[in-house]
C-alpha positions as CSV (number, residue, x, y, z in Angstrom):
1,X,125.8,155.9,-40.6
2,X,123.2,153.9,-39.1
3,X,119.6,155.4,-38.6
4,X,118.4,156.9,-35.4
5,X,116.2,154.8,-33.1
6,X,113.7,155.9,-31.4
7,X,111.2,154.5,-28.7
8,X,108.0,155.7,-28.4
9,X,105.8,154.8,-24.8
10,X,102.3,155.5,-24.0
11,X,99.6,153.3,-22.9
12,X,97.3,154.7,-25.4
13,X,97.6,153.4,-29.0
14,X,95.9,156.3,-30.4
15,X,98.5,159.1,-28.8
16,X,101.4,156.4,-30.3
17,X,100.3,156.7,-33.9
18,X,100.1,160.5,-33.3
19,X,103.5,160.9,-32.5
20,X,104.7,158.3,-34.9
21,X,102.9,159.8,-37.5
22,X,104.3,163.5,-36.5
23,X,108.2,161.6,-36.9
24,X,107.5,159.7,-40.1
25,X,105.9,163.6,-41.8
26,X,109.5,165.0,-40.5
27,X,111.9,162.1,-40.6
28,X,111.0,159.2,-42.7
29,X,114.3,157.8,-43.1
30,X,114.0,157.3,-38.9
31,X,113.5,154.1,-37.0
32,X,110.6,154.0,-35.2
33,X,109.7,151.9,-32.4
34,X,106.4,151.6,-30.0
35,X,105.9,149.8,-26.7
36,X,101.8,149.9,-24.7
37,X,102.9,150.2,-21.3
38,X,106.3,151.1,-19.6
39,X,106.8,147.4,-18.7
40,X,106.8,146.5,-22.2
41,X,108.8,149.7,-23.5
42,X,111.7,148.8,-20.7
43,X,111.8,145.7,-22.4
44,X,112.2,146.8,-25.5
45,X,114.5,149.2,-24.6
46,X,116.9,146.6,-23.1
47,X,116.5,144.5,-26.5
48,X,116.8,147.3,-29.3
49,X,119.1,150.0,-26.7
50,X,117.5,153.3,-29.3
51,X,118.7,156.8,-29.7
52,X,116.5,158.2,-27.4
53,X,113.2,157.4,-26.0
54,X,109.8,159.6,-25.5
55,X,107.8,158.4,-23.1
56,X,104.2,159.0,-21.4
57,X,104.3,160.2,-17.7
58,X,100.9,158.6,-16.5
59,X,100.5,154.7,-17.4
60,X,99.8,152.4,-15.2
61,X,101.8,149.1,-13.8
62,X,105.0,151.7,-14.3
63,X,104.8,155.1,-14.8
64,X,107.1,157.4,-17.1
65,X,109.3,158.2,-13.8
66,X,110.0,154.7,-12.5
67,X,110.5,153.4,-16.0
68,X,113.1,156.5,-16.3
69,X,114.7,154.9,-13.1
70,X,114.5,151.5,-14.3
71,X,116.5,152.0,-17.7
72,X,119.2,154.5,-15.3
73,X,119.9,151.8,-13.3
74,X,120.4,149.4,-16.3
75,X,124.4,149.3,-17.9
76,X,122.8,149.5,-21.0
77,X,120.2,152.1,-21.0
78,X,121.4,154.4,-18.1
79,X,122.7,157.1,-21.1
80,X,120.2,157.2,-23.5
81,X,118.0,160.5,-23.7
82,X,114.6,160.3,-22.3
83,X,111.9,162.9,-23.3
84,X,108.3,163.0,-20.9
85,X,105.3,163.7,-22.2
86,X,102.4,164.1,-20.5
87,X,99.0,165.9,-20.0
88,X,98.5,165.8,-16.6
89,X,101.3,166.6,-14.9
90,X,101.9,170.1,-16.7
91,X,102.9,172.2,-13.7
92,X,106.4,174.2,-13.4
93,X,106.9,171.1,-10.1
94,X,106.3,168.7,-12.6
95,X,108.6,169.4,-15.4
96,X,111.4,169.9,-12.4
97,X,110.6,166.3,-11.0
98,X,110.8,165.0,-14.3
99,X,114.3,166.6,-15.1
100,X,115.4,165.6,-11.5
101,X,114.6,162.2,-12.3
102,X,116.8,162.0,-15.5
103,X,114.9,163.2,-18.4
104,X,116.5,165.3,-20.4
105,X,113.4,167.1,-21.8
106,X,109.8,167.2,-21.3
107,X,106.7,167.8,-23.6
108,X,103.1,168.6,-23.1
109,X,100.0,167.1,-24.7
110,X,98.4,167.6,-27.0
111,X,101.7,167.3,-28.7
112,X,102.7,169.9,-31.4
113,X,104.5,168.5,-34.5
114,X,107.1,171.4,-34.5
115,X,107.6,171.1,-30.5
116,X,108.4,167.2,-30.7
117,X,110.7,167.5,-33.5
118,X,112.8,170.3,-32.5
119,X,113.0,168.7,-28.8
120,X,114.1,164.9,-30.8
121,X,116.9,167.5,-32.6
122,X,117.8,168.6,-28.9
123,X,118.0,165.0,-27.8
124,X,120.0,162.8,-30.4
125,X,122.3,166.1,-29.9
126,X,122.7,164.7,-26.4
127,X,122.7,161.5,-27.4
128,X,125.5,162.1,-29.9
129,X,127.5,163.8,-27.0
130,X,127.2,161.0,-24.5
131,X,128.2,158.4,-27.5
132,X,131.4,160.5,-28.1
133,X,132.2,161.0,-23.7
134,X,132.0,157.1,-23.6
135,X,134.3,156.5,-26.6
136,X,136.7,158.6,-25.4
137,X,136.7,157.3,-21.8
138,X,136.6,153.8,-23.4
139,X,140.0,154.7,-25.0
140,X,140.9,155.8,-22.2
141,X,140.7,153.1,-19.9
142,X,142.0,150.6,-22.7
143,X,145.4,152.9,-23.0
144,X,145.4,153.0,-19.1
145,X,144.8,149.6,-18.8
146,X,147.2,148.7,-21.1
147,X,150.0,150.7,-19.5
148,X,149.7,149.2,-16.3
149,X,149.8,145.9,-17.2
150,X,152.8,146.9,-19.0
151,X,154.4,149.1,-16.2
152,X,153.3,146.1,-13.5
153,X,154.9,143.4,-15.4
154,X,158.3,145.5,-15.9
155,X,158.0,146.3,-11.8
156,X,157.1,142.7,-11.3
157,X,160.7,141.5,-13.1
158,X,162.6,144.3,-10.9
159,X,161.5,142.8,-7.8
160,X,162.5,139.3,-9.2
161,X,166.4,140.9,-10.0
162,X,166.4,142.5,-6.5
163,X,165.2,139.1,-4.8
164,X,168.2,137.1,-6.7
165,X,170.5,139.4,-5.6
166,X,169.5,138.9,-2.0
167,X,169.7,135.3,-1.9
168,X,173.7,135.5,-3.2
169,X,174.8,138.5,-0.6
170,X,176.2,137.5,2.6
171,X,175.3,140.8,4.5
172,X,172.2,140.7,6.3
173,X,172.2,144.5,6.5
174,X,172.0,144.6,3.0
175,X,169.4,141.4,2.9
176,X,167.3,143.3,4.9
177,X,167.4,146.7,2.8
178,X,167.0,145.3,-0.3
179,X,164.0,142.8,0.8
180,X,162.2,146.3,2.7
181,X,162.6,147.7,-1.3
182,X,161.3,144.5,-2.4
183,X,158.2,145.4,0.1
184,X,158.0,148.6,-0.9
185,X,157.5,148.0,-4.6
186,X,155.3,145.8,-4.2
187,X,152.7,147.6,-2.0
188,X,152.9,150.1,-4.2
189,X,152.3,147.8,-7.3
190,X,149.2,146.9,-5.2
191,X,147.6,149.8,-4.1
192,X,148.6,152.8,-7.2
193,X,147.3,149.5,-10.1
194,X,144.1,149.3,-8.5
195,X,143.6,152.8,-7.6
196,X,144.4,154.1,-11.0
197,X,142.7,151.4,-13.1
198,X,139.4,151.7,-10.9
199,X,139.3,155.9,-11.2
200,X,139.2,155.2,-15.1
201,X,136.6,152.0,-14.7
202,X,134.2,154.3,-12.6
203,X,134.1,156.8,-14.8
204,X,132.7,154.3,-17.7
205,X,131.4,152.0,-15.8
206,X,129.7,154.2,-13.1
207,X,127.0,151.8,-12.1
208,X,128.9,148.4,-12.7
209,X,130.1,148.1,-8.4
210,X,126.6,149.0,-6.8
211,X,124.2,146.9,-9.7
212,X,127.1,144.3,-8.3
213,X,126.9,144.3,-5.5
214,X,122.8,144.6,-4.9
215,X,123.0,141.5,-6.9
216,X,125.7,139.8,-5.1
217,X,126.0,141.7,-1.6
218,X,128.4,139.2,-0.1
219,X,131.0,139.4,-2.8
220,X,134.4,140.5,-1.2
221,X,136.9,143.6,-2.3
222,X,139.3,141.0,-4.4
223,X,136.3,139.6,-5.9
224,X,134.9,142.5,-7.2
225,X,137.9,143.7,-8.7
226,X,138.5,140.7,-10.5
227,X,134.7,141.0,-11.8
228,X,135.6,144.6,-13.2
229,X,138.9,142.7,-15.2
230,X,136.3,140.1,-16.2
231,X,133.7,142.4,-17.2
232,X,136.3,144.0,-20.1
233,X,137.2,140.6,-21.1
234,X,141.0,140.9,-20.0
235,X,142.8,137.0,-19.8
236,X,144.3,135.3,-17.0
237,X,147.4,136.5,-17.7
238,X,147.3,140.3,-17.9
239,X,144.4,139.9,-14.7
240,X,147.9,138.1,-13.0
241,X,150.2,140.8,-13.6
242,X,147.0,143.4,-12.6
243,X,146.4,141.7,-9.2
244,X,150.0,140.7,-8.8
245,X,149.0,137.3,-8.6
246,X,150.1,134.2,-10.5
247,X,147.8,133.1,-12.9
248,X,147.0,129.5,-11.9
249,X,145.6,131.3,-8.3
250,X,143.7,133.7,-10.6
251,X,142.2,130.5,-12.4
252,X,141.2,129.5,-8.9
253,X,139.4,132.9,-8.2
254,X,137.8,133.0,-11.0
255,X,136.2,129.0,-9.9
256,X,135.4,130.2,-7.0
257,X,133.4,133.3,-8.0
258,X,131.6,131.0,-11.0
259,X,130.5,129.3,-7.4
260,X,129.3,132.0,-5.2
261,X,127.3,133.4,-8.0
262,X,125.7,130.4,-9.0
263,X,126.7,130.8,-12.7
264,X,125.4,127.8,-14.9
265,X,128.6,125.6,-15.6
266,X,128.3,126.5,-19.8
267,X,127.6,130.3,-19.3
268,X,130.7,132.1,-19.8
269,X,131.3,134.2,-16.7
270,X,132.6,137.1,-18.7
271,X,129.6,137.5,-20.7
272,X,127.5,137.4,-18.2
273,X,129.7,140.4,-16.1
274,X,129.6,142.3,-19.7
275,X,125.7,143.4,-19.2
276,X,126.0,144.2,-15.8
């Protein structure tokens, strides 16, 4: 099992090597990381993605709350544990803005070595949880995925058998009610593929449509579900059977998006949906 990581922000180098050296006297065996400055700490959180993160409230250029919004709104970051520390802001109003923000615990300096510990216990506990809610919804939306595509292409070759047997019957009654089932089937195909795969996409991906979006505002509905296909790295071919298109118009789709989004002609356009 690989060690824990942890991210430790503060503007201060003397309060870092404080709590550093409180973690290594505890936890030697953990991996410790330190950023000046919530700028630099966000970015550093993007690169190495730790265990959880304890962070100063007041810095300046970004403080402990916007940085806590930052890494939320990041694919990446948006799950992983954030504990506040301050000694300013110590007030009962405080620690509630801090939790409403998306910290998951909160700490007051000057910083007591049992206190910090215990609270890291309490938050690669949560950080443990989260790992084991995504892996299971990961699983979840693979298996899902996997039956649809399974379940379109079988409703897919129905439709096909129903549409030969209209084109040999002579009775346009008939024609007309097997080509309304024909209809049927595949509005339903439509609307219950997407509906059903998205539930299970949103509850993974949560942020993945409105970090989309903001970046690409003008993107249209079909567009953004093929991104979501893209961003799990399905093919052509199972995207086809998903939209209930054929895959040489999903080819063209997935041109035309590489346009609107400006994507450099050698960057692969799933990659660059994966982060997102």
């Amino acid at each position: 099992m690989e060690n824990n990581k942890i991210l430790i922000i503060d503007d201060h180098a003397t309060n870092l090597n404080v709590i550093i050296s409180m973690i290594e006297k505890s936890h030697p065996d953990y991996l410790i990381y330190q950023a000046l400055g919530g700028n630099k700490g966000l970015e550093l959180a993007k690169k190495i993605v730790p265990d959880i993160i304890i962070t100063d409230w007041d810095m300046p250029g970004m403080d402990g709350l916007e940085l806590i919004n930052k890494l939320k709104s990041e694919e990446t970051t948006k799950d992983i544990p954030v504990i506040m520390s301050t000694g300013v802001m110590l007030s009962s109003a405080s620690l509630q803005k801090a939790l409403a923000a998306g910290a998951v615990d909160y700490i007051r300096k000057p910083i007591d070595g049992v206190e910090l510990i215990a609270r890291i216990h309490s938050a690669l506990t949560i950080a443990q949880y989260h790992r084991t809610i995504v892996e299971t919804k990961n699983r979840e939306l693979a298996e899902n995925t996997l039956y649809l595509i399974q379940s379109n292409k079988f409703n897919i070759q129905i439709t096909k058998k129903l549409q030969s047997v209209v084109d040999v019957l002579d009775d346009d009654n008939s024609k007309e009610d097997i080509k309304k089932v024909i209809q049927d089937i595949d509005a339903r195909i439509r609307m219950d593929s997407w509906q059903r795969f998205d539930i299970t996409f949103q509850s993974v991906h949560s942020n993945f449509t409105k970090t989309l979006l903001e970046k690409f505002p003008d993107l249209t509905p079909s567009e953004i579900k093929l991104c979501t296909f893209l961003k799990l790295g399905m093919n052509t071919k199972d995207i086809a059977s998903l939209l209930y298109q054929s895959p040489d118009s999903v080819k063209v789709s997935r041109s035309r998006l590489r346009k609107k989004i400006g994507l450099d002609p050698k960057e692969s356009l799933q990659n660059f949906l994966s982060v997102i």
